[in-house]
Backbone as CSV, one residue per row, in Angstrom:
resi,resn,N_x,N_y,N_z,CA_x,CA_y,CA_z,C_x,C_y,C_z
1,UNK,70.999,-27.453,-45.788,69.621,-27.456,-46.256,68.899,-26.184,-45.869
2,UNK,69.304,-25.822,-44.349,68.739,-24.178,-43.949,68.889,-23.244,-45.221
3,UNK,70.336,-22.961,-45.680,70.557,-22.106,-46.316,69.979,-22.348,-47.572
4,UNK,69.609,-23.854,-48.344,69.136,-23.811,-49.290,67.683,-23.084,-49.576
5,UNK,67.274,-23.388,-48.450,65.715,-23.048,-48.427,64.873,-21.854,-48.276
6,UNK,66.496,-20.955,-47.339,66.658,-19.098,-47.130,66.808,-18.776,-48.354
7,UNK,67.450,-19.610,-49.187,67.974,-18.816,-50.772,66.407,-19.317,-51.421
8,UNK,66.139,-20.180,-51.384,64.640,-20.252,-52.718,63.502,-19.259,-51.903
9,UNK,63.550,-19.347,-50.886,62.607,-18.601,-50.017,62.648,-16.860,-50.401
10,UNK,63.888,-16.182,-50.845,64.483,-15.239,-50.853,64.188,-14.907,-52.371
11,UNK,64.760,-16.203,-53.444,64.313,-15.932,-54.343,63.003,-15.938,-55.138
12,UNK,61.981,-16.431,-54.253,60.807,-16.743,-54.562,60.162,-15.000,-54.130
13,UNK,60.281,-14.784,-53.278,60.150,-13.300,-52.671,60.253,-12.255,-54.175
14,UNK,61.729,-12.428,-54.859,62.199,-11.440,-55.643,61.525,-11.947,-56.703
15,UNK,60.991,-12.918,-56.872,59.929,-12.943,-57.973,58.633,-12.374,-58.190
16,UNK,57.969,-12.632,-57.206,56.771,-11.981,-56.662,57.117,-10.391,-56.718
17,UNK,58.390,-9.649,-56.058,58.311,-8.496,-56.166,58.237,-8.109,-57.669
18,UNK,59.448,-8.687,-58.458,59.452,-8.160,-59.949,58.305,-8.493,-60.625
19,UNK,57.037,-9.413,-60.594,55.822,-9.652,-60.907,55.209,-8.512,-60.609
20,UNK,54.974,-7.871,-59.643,54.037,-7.093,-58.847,54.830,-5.728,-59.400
21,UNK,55.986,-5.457,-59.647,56.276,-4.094,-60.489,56.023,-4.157,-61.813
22,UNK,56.413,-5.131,-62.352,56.176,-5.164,-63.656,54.402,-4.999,-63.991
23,UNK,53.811,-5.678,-63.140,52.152,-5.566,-63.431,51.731,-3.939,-63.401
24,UNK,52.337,-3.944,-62.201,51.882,-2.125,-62.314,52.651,-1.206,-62.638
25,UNK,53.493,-1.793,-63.379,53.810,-0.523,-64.498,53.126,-1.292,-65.891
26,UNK,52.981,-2.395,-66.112,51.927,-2.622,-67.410,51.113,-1.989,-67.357
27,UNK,50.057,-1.669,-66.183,48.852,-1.112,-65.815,48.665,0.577,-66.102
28,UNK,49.780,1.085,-65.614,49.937,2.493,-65.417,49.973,2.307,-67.360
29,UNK,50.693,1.799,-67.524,51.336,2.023,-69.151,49.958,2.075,-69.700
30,UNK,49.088,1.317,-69.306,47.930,0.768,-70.610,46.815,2.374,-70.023
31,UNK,46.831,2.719,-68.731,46.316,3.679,-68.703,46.563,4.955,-69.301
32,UNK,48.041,5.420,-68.753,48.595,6.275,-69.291,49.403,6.272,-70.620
33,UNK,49.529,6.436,-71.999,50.000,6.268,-73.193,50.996,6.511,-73.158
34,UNK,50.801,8.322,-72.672,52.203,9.056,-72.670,53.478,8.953,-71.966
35,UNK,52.890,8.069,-70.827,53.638,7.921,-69.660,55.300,7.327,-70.544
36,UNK,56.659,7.849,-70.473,57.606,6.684,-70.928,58.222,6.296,-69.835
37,UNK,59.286,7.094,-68.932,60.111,6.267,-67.878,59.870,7.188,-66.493
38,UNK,60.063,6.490,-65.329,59.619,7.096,-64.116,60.643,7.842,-63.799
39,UNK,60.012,9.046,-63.338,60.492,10.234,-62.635,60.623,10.453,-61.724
40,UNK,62.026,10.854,-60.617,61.276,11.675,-59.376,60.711,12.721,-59.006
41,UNK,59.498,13.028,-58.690,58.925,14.203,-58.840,59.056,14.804,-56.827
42,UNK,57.582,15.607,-56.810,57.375,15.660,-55.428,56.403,14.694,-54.856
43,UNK,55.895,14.175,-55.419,55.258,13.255,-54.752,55.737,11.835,-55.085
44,UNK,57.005,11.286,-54.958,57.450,10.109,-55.779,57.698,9.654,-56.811
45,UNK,57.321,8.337,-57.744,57.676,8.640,-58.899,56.728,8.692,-59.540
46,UNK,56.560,9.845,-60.752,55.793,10.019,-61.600,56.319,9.356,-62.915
47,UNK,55.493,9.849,-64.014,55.758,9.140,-65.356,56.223,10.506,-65.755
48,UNK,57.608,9.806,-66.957,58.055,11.431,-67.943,57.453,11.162,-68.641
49,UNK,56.699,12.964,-69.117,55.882,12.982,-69.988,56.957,14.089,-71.180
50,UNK,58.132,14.754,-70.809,58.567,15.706,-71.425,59.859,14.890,-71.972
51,UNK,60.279,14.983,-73.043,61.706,14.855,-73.592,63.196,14.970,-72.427
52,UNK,63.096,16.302,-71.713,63.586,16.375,-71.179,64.204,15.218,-69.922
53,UNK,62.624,14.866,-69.282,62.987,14.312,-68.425,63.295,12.502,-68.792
54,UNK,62.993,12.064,-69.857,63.486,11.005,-70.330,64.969,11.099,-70.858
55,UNK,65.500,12.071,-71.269,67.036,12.098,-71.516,67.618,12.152,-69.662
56,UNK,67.432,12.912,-68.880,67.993,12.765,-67.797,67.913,10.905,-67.210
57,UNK,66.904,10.689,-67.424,66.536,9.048,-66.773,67.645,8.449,-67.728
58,UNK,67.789,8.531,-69.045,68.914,7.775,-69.738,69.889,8.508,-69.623
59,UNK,70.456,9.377,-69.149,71.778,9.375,-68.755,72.038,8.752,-66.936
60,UNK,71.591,8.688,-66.519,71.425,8.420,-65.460,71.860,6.733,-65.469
61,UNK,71.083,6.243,-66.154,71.657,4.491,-66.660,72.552,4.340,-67.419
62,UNK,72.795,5.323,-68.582,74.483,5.350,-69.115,75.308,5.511,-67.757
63,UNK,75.291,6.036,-66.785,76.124,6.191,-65.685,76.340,5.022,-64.827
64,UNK,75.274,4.862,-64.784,75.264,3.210,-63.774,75.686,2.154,-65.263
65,UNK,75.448,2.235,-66.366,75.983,1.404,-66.665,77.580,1.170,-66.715
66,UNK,78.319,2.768,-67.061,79.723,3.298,-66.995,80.672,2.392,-65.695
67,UNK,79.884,2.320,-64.463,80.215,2.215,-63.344,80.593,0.846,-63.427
68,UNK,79.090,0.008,-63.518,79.544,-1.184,-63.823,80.258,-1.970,-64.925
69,UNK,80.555,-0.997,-65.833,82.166,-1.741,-66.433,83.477,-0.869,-65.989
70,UNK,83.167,-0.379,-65.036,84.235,0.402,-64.978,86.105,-0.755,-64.681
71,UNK,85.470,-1.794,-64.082,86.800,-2.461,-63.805,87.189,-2.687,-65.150
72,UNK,86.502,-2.985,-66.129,86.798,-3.827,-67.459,87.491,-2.288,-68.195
73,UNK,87.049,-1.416,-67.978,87.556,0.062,-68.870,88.736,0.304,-68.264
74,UNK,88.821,-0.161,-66.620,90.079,0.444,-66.124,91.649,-0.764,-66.715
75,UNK,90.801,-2.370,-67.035,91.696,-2.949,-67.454,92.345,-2.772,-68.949
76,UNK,91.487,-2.313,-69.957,91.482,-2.087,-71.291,92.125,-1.172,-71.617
77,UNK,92.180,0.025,-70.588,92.591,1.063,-70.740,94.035,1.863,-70.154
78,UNK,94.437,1.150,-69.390,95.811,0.912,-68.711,96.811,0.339,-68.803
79,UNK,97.967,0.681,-67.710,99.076,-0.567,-68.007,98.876,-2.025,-67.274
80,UNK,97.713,-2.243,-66.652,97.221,-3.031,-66.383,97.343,-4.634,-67.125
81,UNK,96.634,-4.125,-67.885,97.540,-5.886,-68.796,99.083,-6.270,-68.519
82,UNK,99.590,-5.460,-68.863,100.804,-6.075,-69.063,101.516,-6.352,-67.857
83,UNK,101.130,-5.585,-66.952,101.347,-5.792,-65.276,101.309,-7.280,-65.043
84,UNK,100.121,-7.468,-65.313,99.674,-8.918,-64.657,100.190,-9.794,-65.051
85,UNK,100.057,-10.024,-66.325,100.076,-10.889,-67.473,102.229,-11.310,-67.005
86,UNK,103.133,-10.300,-67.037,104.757,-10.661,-66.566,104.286,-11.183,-64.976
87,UNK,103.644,-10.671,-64.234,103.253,-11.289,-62.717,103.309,-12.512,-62.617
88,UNK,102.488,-12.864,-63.570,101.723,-14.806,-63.907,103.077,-15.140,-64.863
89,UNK,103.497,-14.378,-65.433,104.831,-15.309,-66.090,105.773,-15.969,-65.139
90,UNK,105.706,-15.030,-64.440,107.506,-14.859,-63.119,106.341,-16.094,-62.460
91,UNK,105.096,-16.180,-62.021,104.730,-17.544,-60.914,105.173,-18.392,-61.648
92,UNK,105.451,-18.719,-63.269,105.294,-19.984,-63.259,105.986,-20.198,-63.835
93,UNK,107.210,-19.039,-63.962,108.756,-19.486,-64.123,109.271,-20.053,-62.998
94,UNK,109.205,-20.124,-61.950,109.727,-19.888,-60.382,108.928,-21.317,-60.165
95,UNK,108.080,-21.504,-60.574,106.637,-23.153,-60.186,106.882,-22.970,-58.900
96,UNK,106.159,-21.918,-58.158,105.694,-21.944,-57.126,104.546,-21.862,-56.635
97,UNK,104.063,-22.347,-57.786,102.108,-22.859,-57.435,101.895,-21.848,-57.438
98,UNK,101.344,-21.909,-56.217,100.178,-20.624,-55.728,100.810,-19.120,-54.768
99,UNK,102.230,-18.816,-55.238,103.022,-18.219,-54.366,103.465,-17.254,-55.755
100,UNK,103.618,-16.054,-55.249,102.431,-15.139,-54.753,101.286,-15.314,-55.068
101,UNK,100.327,-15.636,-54.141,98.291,-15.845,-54.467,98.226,-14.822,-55.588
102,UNK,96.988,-15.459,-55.870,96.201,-14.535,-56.590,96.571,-12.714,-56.325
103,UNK,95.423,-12.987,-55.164,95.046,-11.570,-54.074,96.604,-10.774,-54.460
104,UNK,97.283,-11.210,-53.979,98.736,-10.299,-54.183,98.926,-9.940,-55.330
105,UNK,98.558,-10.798,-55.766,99.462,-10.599,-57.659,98.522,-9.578,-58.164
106,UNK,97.182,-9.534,-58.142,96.154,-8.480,-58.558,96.560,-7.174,-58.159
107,UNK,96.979,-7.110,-56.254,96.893,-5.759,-55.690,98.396,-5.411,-56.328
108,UNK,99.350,-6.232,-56.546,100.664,-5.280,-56.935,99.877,-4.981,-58.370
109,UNK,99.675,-5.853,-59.233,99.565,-5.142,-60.394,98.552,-3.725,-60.208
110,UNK,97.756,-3.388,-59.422,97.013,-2.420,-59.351,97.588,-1.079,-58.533
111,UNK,98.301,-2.170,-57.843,98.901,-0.599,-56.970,100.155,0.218,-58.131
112,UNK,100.488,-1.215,-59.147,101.709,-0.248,-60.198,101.196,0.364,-61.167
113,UNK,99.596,-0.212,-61.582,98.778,0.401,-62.217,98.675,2.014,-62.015
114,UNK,98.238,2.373,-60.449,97.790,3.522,-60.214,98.636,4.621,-60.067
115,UNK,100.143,3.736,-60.025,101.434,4.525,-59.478,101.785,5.097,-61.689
116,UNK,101.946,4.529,-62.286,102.378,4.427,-63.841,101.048,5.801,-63.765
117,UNK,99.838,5.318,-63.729,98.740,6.211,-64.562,98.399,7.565,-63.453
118,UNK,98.971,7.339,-62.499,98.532,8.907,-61.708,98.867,10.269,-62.244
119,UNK,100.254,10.809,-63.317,100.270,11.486,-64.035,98.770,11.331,-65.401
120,UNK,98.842,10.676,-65.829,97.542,10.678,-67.043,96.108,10.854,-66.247
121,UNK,95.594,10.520,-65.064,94.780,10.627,-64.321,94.471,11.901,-63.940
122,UNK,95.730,12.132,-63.640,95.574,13.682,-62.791,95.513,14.951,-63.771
123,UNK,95.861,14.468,-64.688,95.537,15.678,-66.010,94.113,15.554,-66.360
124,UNK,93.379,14.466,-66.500,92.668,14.072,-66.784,91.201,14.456,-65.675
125,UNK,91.195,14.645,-64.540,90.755,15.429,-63.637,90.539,16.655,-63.883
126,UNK,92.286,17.314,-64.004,92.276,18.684,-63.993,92.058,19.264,-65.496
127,UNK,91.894,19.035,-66.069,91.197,19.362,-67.700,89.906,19.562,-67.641
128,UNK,89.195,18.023,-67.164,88.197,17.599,-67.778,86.930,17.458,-66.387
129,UNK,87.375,16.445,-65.963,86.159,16.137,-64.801,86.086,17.093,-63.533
130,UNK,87.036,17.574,-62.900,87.452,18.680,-61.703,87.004,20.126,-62.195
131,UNK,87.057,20.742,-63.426,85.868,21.457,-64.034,84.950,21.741,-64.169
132,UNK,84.324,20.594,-64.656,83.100,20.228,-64.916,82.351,20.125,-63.933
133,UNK,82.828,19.231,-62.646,82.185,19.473,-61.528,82.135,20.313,-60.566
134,UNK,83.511,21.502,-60.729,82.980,22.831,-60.002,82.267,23.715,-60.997
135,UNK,81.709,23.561,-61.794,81.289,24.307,-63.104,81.828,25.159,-63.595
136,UNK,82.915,25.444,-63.684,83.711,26.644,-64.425,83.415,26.772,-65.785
137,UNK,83.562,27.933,-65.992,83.051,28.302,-67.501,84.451,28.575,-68.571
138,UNK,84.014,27.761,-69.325,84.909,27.602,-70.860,84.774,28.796,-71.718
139,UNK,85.090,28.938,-72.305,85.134,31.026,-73.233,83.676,31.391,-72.609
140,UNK,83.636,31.543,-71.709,82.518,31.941,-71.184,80.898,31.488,-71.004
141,UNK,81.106,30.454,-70.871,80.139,29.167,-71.287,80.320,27.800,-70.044
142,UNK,79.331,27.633,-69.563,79.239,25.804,-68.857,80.170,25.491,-69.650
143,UNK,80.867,24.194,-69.076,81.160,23.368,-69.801,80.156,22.408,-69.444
144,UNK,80.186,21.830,-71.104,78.758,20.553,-71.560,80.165,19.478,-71.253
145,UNK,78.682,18.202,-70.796,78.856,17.175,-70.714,80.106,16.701,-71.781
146,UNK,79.441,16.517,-73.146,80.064,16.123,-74.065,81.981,17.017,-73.508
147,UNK,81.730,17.806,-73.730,83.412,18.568,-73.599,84.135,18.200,-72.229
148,UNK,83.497,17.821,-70.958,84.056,16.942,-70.184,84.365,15.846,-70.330
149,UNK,83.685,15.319,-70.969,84.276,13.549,-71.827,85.272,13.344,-72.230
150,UNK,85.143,14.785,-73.504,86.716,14.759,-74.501,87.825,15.334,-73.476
151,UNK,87.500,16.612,-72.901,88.825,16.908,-72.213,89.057,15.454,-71.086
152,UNK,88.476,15.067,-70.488,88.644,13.972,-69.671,89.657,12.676,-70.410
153,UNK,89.341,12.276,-71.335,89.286,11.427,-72.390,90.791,11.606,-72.996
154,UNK,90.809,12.624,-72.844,92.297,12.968,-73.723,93.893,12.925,-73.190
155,UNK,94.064,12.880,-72.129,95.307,12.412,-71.423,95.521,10.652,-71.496
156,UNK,93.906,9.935,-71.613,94.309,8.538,-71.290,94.530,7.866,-73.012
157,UNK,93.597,8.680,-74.379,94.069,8.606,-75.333,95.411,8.818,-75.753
158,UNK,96.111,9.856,-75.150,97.169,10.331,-75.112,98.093,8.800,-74.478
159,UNK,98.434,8.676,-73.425,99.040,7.424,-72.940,99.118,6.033,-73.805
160,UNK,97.531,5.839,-73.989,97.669,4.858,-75.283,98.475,5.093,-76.512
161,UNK,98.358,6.144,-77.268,99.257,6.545,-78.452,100.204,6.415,-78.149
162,UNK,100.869,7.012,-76.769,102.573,6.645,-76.505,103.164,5.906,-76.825
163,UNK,102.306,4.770,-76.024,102.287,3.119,-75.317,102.372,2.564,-77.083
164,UNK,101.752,2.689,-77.830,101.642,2.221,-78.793,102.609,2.812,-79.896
165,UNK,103.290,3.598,-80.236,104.051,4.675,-80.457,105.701,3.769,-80.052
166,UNK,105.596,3.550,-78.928,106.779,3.176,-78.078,107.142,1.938,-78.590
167,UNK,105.769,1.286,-78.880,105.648,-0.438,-79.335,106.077,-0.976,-80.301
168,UNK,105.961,0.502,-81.552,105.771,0.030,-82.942,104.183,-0.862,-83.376
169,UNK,103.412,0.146,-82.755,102.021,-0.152,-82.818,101.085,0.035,-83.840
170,UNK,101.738,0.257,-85.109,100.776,0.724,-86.142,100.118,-0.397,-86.694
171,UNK,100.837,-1.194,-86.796,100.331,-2.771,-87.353,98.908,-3.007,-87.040
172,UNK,98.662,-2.405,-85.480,97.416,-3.194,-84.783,97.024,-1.548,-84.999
173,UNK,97.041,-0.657,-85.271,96.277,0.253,-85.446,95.344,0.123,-87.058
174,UNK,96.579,-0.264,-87.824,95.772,-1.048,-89.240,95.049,-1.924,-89.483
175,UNK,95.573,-2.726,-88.516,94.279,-3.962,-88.195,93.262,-3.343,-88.123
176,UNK,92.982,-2.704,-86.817,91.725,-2.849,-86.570,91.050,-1.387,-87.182
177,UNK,91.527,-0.878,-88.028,90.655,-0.027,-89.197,90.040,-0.619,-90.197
178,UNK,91.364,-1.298,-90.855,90.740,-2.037,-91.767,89.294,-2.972,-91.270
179,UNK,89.337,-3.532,-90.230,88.259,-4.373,-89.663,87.183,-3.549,-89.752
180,UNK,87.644,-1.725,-89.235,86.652,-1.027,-89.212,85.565,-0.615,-90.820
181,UNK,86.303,-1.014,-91.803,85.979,-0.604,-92.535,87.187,0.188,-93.653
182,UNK,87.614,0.748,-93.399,88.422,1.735,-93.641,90.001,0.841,-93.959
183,UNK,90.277,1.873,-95.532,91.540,1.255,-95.747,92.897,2.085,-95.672
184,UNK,93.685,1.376,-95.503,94.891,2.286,-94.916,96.005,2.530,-95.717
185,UNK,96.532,3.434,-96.400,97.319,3.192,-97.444,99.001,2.987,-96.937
186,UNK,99.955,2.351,-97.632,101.207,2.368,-96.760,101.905,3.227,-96.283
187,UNK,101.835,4.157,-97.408,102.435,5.790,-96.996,101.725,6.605,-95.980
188,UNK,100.578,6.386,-96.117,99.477,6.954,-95.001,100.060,7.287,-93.454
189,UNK,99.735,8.487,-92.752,100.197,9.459,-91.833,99.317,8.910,-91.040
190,UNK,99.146,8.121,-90.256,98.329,7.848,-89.070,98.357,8.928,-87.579
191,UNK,97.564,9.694,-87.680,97.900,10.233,-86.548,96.545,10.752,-85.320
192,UNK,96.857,10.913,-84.310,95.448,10.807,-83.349,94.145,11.184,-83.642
193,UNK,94.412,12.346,-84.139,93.369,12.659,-84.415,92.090,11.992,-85.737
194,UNK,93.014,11.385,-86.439,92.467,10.051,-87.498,92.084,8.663,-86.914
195,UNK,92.129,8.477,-85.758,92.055,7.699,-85.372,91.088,7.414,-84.271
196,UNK,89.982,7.442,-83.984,88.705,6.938,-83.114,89.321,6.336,-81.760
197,UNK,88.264,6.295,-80.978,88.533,5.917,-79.491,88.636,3.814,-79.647
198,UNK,87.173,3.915,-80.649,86.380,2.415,-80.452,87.637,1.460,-81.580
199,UNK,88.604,2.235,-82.010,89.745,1.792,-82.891,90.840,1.560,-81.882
200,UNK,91.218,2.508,-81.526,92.331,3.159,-80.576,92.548,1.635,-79.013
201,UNK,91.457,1.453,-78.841,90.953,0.762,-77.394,91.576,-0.728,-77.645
202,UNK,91.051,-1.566,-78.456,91.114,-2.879,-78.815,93.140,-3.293,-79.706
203,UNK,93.257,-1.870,-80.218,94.937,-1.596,-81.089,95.773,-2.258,-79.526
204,UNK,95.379,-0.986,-78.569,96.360,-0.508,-77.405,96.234,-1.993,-76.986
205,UNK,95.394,-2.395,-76.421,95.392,-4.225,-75.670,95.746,-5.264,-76.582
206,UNK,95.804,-5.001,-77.914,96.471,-5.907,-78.765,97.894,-5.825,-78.697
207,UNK,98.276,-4.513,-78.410,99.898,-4.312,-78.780,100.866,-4.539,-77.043
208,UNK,99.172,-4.595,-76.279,99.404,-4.562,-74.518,100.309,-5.988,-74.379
209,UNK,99.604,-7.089,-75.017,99.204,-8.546,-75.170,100.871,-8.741,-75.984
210,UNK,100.883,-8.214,-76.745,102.181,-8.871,-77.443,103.532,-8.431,-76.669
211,UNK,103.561,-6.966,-76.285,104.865,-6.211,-75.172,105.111,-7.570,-74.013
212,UNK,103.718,-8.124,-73.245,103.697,-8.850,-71.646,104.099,-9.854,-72.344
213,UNK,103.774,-10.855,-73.651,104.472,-12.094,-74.027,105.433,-12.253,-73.970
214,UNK,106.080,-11.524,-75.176,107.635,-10.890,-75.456,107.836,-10.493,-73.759
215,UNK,108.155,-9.756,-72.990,108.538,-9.890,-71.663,108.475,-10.749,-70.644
216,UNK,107.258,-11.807,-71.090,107.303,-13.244,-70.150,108.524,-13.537,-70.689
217,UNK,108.621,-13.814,-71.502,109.215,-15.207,-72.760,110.921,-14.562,-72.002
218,UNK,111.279,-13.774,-71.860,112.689,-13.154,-71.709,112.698,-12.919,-70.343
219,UNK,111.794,-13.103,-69.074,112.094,-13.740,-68.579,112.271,-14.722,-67.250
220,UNK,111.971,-16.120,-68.946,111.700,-17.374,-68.414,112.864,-17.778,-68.489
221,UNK,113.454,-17.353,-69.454,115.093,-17.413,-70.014,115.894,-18.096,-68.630
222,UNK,116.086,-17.295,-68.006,117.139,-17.607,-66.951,116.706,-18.887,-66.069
223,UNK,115.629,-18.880,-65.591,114.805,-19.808,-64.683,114.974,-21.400,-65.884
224,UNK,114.792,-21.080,-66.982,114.574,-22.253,-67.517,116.096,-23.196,-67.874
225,UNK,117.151,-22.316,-67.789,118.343,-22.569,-68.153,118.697,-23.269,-66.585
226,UNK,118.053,-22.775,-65.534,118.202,-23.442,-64.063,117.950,-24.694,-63.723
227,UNK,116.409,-24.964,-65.072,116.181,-26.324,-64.720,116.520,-27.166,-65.450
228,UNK,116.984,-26.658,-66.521,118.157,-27.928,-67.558,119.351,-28.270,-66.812
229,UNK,119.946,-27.266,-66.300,121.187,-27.562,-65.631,121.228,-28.769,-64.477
230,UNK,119.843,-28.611,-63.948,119.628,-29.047,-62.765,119.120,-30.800,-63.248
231,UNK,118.497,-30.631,-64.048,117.926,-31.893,-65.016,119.494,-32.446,-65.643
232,UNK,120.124,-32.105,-66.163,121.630,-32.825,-66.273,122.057,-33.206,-65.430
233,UNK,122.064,-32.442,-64.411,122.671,-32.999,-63.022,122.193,-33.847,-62.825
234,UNK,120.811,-34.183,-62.475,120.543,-35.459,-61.954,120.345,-36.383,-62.739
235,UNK,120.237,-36.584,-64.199,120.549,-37.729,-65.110,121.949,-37.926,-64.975
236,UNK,123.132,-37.435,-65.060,124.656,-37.474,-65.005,124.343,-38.540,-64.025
237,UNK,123.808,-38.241,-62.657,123.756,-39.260,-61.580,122.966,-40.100,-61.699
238,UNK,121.971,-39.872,-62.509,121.381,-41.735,-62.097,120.279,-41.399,-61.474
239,UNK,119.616,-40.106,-61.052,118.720,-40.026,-60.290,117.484,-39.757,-60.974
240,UNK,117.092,-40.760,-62.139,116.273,-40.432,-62.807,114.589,-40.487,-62.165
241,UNK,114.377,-41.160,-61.020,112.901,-41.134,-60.507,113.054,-39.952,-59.637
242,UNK,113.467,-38.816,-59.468,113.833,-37.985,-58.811,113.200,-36.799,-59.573
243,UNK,111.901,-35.848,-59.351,111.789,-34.840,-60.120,112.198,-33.512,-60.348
244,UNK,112.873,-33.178,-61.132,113.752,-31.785,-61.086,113.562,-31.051,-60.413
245,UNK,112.007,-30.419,-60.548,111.616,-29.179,-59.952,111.567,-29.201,-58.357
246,UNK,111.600,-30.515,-57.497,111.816,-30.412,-56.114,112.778,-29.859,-56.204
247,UNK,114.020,-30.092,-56.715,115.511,-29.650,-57.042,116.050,-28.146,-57.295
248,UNK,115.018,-28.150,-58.211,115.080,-26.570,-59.027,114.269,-25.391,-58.468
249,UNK,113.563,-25.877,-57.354,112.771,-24.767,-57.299,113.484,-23.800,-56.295
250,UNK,114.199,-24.560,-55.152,115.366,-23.343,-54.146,116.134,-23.192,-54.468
251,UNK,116.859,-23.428,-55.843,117.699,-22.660,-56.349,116.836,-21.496,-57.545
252,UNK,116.179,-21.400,-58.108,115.569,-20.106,-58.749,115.120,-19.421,-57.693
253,UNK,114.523,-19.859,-56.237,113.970,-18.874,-55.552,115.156,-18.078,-54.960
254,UNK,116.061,-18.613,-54.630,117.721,-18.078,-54.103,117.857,-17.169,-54.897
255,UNK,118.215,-17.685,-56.382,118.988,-16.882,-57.453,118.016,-15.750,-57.487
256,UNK,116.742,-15.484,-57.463,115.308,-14.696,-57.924,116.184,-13.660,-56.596
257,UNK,116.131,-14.250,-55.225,115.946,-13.321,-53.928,117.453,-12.715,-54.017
258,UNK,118.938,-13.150,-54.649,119.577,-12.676,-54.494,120.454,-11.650,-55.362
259,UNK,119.542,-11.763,-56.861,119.341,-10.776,-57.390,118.609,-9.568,-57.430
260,UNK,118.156,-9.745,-55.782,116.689,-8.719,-56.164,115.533,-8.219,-56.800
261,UNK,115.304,-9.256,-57.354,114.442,-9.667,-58.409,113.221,-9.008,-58.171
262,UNK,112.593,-8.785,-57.332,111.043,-7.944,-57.549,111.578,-6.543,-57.651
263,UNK,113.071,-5.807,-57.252,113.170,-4.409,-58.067,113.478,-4.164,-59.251
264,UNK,114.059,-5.356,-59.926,114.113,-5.412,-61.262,113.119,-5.524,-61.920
265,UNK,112.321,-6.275,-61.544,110.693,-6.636,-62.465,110.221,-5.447,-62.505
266,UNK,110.374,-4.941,-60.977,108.974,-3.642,-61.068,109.459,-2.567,-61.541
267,UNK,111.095,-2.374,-61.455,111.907,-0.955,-62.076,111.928,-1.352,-63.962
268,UNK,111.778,-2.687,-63.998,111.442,-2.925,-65.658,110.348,-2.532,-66.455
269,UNK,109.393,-3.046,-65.453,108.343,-2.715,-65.421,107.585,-1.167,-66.105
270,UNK,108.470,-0.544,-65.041,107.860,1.197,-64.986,108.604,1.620,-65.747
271,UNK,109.704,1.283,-66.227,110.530,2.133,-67.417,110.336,1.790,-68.824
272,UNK,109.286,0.274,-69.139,108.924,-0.211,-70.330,107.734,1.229,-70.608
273,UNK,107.151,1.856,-70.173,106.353,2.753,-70.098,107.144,4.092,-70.943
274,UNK,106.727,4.858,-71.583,107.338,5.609,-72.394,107.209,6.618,-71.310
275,UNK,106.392,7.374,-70.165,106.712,8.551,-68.983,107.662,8.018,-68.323
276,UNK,108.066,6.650,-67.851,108.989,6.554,-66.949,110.039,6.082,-68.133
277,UNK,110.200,5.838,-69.214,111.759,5.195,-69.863,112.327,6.421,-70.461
278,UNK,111.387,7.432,-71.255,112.325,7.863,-71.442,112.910,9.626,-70.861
């Protein structure tokens, strides 16, 4: 009940505060016309009155907004899917509940994540963002924002095309043009540069989604042939109130540990990848 009453107490607080900003920036607003978004000036925050300083305030929230999807861009945009997605196959080929947890199953898929994409990353630095932020000059020129994006942008476009390339990914590249609007003829030359980011993004996790199925599905294969065998066995005997999987489950974990089974997954893994297969 303490804690209930710290939390309404807390949130009653953050009401009153967002009341009391919002009033006085209504106030300032109805005084000042020109005023659009607050500035830091020298004396705190002022109102932008110049173009200028309202494009800096909105890039500034494109950034914080960037940030906060950044987990969702890093999943969309990686080998990340498909990591996980064979992870959760192998738990529940094996029906070992909750073995490997969650927590584990996330950090391997992330740590193979970072190990697969550290080549595309690191180009991607040294092109684009590691530039840009020591300011080096392009034919003799800053490099602009915009041209840190694209050079940035272009090693992880690059990876996707592979990835998709590798897949036999055009299918879902047609899809989702056509969705876009745009029709695709059969003979038609699809190639990167015809092809958009906001196209490119949703193709790659479609074709992510079908590679991790197709690789669950093959393999459940073996594990599942463990528990038929094991399920004959004990109908042959008579032991029909007896449930398989008590039965079946230390022998797949045996067969899993004495094949070495997590260097196969993860050496499968990294070579399904077109930098490490071929």
């Amino acid at each position: 009940m303490g804690g209930r009453a710290r939390s309404a107490r807390l949130l009653g607080l953050g009401l009153i505060l967002g009341c009391l900003v919002l009033g006085a920036h209504g106030h300032a607003a109805a005084a000042e016309p020109q005023a659009l978004l607050p500035t830091v000036g020298a004396e705190g925050l002022e109102p932008a009155r110049r173009p200028e300083q309202v494009a800096t305030v909105l890039q500034v929230v494109a950034l914080l907004t960037v940030l906060t999807l950044s987990p969702s861009i890093l999943i969309m945009t990686t080998c990340f899917t498909r990591i996980v997605i064979v992870f959760g196959f192998l738990r529940r080929a094996l029906a070992t509940q909750q073995l490997p947890p969650n927590p584990v199953i996330m950090g391997m898929a992330l740590l193979l994540t970072f190990f697969i994409m550290y080549p595309s990353w690191e180009q991607a630095w040294h092109d684009g963002l590691g530039p840009y932020l020591r300011g080096e000059l392009v034919n003799g020129q800053p490099m602009t924002q915009e041209e840190a994006f694209d050079r940035t942008l272009a090693p992880v476009r690059h990876f996707m095309f592979r990835c998709l390339e590798d897949n036999r990914g055009r299918a879902e590249i047609e899809t989702f043009l056509t969705i876009a609007g745009r029709q695709v003829g059969p003979d038609e030359v699809i190639t990167r540069e015809t092809v958009p980011t906001h196209v490119l993004v949703p193709a790659f996790v479609t074709a992510e989604l079908k590679r991790a199925f197709w690789m669950g599905f093959l393999l459940y294969l073996p594990f599942l042939v463990v528990d038929m065998v094991i399920s004959s066995v004990l109908m042959s005997m008579g032991m029909m109130m007896l449930p398989p999987v008590m039965i079946s489950l230390p022998f797949k974990v045996i067969l899993f540990v004495l094949v070495d089974g997590w260097d196969l997954l993860v050496r499968g893994l990294a070579v399904s990848f077109p930098m490490f297969g071929s």
